[in-house]
C-alpha atoms as one frame of an Amber mdcrd trajectory, in Angstrom:
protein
 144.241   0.306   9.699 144.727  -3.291  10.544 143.606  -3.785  14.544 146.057
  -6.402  15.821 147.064  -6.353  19.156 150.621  -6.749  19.489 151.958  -7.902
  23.010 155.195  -5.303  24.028 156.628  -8.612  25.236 157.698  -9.771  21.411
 159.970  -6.821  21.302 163.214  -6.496  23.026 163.028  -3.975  25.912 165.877
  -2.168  24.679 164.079  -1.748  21.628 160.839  -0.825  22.475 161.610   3.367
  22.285 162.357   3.357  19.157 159.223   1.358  17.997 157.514   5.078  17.664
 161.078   7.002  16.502 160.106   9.492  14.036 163.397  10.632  13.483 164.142
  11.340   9.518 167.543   9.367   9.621 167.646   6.360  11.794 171.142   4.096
  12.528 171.117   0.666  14.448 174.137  -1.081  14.864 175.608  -3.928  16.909
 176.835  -7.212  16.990 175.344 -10.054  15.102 173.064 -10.511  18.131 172.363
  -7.329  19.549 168.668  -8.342  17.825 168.576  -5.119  15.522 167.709  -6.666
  12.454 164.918  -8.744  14.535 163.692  -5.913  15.692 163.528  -3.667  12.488
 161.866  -6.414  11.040 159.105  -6.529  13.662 158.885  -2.911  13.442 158.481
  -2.991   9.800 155.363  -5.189  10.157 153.796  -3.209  12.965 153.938   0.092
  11.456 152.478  -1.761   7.747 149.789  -2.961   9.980 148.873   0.604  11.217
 148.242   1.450   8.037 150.256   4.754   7.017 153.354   3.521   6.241 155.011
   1.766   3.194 158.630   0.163   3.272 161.303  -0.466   0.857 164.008  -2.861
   2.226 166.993  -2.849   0.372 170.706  -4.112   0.413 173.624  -3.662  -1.615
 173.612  -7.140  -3.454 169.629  -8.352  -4.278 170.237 -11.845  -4.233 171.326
 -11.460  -0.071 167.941 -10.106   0.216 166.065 -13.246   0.322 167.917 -15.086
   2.884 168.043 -12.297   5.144 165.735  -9.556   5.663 162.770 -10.941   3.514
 163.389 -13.697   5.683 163.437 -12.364   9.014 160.055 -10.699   8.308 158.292
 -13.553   7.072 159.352 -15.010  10.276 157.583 -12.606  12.016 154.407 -12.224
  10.604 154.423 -16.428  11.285 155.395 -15.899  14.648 152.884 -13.267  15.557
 150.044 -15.392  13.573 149.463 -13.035  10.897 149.460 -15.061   8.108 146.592
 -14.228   7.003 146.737 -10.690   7.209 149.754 -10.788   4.627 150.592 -11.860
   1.128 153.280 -12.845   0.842 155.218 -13.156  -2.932 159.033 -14.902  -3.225
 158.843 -14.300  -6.919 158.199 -10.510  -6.797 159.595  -9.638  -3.269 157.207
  -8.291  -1.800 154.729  -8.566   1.151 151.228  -7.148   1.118 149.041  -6.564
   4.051 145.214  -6.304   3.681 145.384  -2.498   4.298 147.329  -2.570   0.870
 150.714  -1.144   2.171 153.558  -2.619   1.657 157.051  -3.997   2.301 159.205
  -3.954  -1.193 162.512  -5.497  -1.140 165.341  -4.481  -3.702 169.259  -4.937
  -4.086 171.348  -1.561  -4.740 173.244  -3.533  -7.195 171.578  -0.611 -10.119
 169.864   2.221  -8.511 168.249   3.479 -11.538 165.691   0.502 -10.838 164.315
   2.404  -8.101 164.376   5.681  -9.647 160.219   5.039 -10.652 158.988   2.198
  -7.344 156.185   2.943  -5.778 153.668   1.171  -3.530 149.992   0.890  -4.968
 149.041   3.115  -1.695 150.874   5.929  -0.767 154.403   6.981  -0.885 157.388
   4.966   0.536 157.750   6.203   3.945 160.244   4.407   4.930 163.561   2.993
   3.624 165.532   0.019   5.901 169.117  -0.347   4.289 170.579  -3.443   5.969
 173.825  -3.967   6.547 174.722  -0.521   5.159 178.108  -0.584   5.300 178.374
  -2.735   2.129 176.395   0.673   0.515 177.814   3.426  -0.861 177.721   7.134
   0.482 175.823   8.156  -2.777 173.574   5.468  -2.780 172.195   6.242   0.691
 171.666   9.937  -0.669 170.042   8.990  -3.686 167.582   6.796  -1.820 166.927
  10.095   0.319 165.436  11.497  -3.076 163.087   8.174  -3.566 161.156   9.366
  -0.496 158.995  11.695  -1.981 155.480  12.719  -2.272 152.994  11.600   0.015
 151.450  12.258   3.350 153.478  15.307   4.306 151.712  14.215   8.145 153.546
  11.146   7.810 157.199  11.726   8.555 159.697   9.921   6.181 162.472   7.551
   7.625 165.635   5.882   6.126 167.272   3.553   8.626 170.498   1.609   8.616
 171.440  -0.902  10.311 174.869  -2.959  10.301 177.426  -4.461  12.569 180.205
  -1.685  14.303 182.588  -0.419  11.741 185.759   1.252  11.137 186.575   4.834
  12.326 187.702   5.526   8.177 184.249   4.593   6.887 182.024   6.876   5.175
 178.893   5.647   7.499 181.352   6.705  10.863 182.784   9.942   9.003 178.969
  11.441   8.019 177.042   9.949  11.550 179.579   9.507  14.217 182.667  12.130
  13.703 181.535  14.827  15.947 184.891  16.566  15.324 185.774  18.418  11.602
């Protein structure tokens, strides 16, 4: 475990439930700044820091990855001052904290890449899919199966988080259609 005290303030109130949510499946949505993807990304850092938890960050296209998510959580390690508790690599994706967990980021664009990625510690725990609606129904359930192994005390979460969506897509149909 990495001890870092980390003010509540830097969250958004609305937020700050869910920075413990254990729940197995996980969906954020909003508008472009409802401050979901800020706060994933600070949550993704906070939990690393604890120590138990690995994440994969994906998205449907890898090259949006780097722009975006990788991004957002590099700003946040700055912002907090925890620069060096992290390294950071562009060229592999991925962010290392001194614990050795990490944060692995990957594009959907061929899911067989992630049939055999793991974390040099533990199991992924958790899997952030960002702006899931660009994601297939069978991709999410194949990512399901990457969470294996493990810390069976250390619940496993896949979250998604996008911007509202259409009644007819698969995300609204399997999540949100309490009728049929």
């Amino acid at each position: 475990m990495t001890n870092v005290n980390v003010e509540p303030k830097v969250f958004n109130d609305v937020y700050i439930p869910h920075l413990d949510n254990m729940a197995r499946t996980q969906i954020y949505y909003g508008g472009s700044a409802s401050g979901k993807s800020v706060f994933l990304a600070q949550r993704a850092v906070f939990d690393v820091m604890k120590g138990d938890r690995n994440y994969l960050v994906v998205r449907e296209v890898g090259r949006t990855i780097r722009g975006s998510v990788f991004a957002e959580i590099h700003r946040v390690i700055n912002q907090w001052g925890l620069r060096s508790l992290f390294t950071i690599n562009k060229s592999e994706m991925q962010i290392i904290c001194t614990n050795g967990r990490q944060i692995i980021f990957a594009g959907l664009d061929d899911i067989e890449k992630l049939k055999s990625l793991v974390p040099a510690i533990g199991s992924l725990t958790d899997i952030w899919v960002e702006e899931a609606t660009e994601t297939k129904r069978n991709t999410v359930k194949q990512l399901y199966k990457r969470q294996r192994g493990g810390d069976n005390d250390v619940p496993k979460r896949l979250t998604m988080s996008f911007n509202p969506i259409m009644q007819s897509h698969w995300i609204y149909e399997e999540y949100f259609n309490t009728i049929g």
